[in-house]
C-alpha positions as CSV (number, residue, x, y, z in Angstrom):
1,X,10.2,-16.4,6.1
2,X,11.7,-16.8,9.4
3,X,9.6,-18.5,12.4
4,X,10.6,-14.8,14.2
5,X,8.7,-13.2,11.5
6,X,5.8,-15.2,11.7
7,X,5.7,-14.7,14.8
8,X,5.8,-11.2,14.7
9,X,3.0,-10.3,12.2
10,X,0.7,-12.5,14.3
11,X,1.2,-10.1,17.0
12,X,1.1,-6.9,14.5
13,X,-2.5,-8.8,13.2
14,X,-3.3,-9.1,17.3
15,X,-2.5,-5.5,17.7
16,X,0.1,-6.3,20.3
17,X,2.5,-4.1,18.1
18,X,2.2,-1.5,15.6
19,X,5.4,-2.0,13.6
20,X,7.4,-4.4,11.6
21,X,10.3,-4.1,9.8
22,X,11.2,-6.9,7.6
23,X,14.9,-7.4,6.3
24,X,16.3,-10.0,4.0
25,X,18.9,-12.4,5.6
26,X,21.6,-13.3,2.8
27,X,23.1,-15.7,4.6
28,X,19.9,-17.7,4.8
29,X,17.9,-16.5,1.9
30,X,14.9,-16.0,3.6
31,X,12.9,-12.6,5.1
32,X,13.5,-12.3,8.9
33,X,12.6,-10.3,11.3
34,X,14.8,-6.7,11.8
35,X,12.7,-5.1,15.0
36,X,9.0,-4.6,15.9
37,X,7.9,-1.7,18.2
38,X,5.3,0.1,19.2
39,X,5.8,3.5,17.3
40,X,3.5,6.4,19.4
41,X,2.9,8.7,16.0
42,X,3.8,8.3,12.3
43,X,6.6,10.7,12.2
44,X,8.2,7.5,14.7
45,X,8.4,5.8,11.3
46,X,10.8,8.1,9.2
47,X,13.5,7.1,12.0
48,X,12.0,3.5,12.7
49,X,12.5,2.4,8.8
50,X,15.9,1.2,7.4
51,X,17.9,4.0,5.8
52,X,21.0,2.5,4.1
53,X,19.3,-0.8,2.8
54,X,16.4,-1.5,1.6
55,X,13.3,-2.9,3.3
56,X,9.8,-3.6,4.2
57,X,7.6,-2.5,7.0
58,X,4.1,-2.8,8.4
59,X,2.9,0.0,10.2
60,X,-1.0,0.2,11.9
61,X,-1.6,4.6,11.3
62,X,-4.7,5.5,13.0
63,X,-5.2,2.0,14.6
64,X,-7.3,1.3,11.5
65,X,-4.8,1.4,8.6
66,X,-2.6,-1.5,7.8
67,X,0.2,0.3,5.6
68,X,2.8,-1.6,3.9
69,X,6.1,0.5,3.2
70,X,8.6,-0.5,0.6
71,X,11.6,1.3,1.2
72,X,14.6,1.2,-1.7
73,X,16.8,3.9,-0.8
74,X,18.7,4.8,-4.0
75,X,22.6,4.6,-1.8
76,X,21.7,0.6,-1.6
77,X,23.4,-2.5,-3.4
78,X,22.0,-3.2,-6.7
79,X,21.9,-6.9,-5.8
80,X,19.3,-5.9,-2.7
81,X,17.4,-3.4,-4.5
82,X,16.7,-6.6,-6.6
83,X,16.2,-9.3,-4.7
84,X,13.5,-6.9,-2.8
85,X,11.9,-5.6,-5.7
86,X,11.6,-9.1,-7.1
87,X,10.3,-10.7,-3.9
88,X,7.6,-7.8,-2.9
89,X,4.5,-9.5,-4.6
90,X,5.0,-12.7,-3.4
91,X,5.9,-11.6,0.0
92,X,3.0,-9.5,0.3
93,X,0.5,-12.8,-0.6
94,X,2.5,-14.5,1.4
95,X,1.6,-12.1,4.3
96,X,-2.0,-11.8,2.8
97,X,-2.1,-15.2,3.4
98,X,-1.7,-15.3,7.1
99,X,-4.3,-13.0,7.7
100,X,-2.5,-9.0,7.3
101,X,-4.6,-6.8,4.9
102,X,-2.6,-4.7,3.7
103,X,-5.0,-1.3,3.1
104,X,-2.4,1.2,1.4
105,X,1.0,0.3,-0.4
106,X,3.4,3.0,-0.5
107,X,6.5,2.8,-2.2
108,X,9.7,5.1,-1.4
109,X,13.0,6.0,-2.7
110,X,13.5,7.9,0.1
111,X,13.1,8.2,3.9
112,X,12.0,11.9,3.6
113,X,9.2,11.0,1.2
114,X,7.7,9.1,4.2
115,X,6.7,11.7,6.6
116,X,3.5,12.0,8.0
117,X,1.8,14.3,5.7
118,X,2.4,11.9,2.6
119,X,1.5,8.8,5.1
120,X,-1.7,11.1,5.4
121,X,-2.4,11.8,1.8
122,X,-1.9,8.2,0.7
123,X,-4.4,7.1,3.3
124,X,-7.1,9.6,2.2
125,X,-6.6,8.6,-1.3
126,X,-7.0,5.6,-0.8
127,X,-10.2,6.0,1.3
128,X,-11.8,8.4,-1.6
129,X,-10.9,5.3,-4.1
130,X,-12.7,2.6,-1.9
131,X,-15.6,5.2,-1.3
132,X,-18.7,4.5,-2.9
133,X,-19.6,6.8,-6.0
134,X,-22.6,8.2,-6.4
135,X,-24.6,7.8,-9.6
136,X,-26.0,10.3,-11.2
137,X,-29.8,11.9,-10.7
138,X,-30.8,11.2,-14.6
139,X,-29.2,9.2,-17.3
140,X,-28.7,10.6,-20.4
141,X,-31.0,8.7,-23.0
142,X,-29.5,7.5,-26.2
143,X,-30.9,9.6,-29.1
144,X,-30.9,7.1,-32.5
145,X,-28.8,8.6,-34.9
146,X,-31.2,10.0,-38.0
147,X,-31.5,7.3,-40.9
148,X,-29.1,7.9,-43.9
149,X,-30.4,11.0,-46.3
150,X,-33.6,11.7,-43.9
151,X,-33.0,15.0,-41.7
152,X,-34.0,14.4,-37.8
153,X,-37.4,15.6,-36.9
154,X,-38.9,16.6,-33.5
155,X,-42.8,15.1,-33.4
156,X,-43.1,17.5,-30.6
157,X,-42.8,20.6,-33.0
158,X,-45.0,19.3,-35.5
């Protein structure tokens, strides 16, 4: 990972930006920095993200909601749509690691997929899985199945 990277998600952790694409430098074999911005609304992002190459980027929706993006357009180079796909889950602790949580993973083939009412119904599915469930008012008991050649009796009804 590039020192311009690092440098970069410290900021996007800070707040100071909202944005971060990632791209993979083959020259150095490394993850570098592409841009950082500060994107106004999430449909920003459909145009923001990479659309010929594949790609990762962070993006703060709602000021509250670090979302990671894995983009893998299906036009790209085999040998990238590898070497991202195989490098996402250490990247990601990697990034973990430096302090970005990471609150909702989404994963697109596309660039249209990513538009705002998706971004949207990823968030709020996330948010339903994280919220705490209720249990219920009354358990079920167990009833003991009857012994072996006796029928069930109730000692109510007797």
């Amino acid at each position: 990972m590039s020192d311009e990277l690092r440098l970069a998600l410290g900021e996007y952790i800070r707040g100071s930006t909202n944005f971060v694409l990632v791209a993979w430098d083959p020259a150095t074999e490394c993850f570098v920095l592409d841009r950082k911005a500060w994107l106004e609304s999430p449909t920003e992002l459909m145009r923001a993200v990479a659309q010929d190459s594949p790609c990762y980027a962070f993006y703060w929706y709602g000021g509250s909601t670090s979302l990671f993006v894995y983009s893998c357009p299906s036009a790209s180079n085999v040998r990238q749509r590898m070497v991202y796909s195989s490098f996402k889950y250490g990247f990601l602790v990697t990034v973990e690691q430096m302090g970005v949580n990471v609150h909702v993973k989404m994963e697109v083939d596309s660039i249209d997929e990513l538009n705002a009412q998706a971004i949207a119904e990823e968030v709020e599915a996330k948010a339903a899985e994280e919220a705490p469930r209720a249990a219920p008012l009354t358990q079920p008991k167990f009833k003991r199945p009857a012994p072996p050649g006796r029928p069930r009796t109730n000692p109510a009804l007797n």
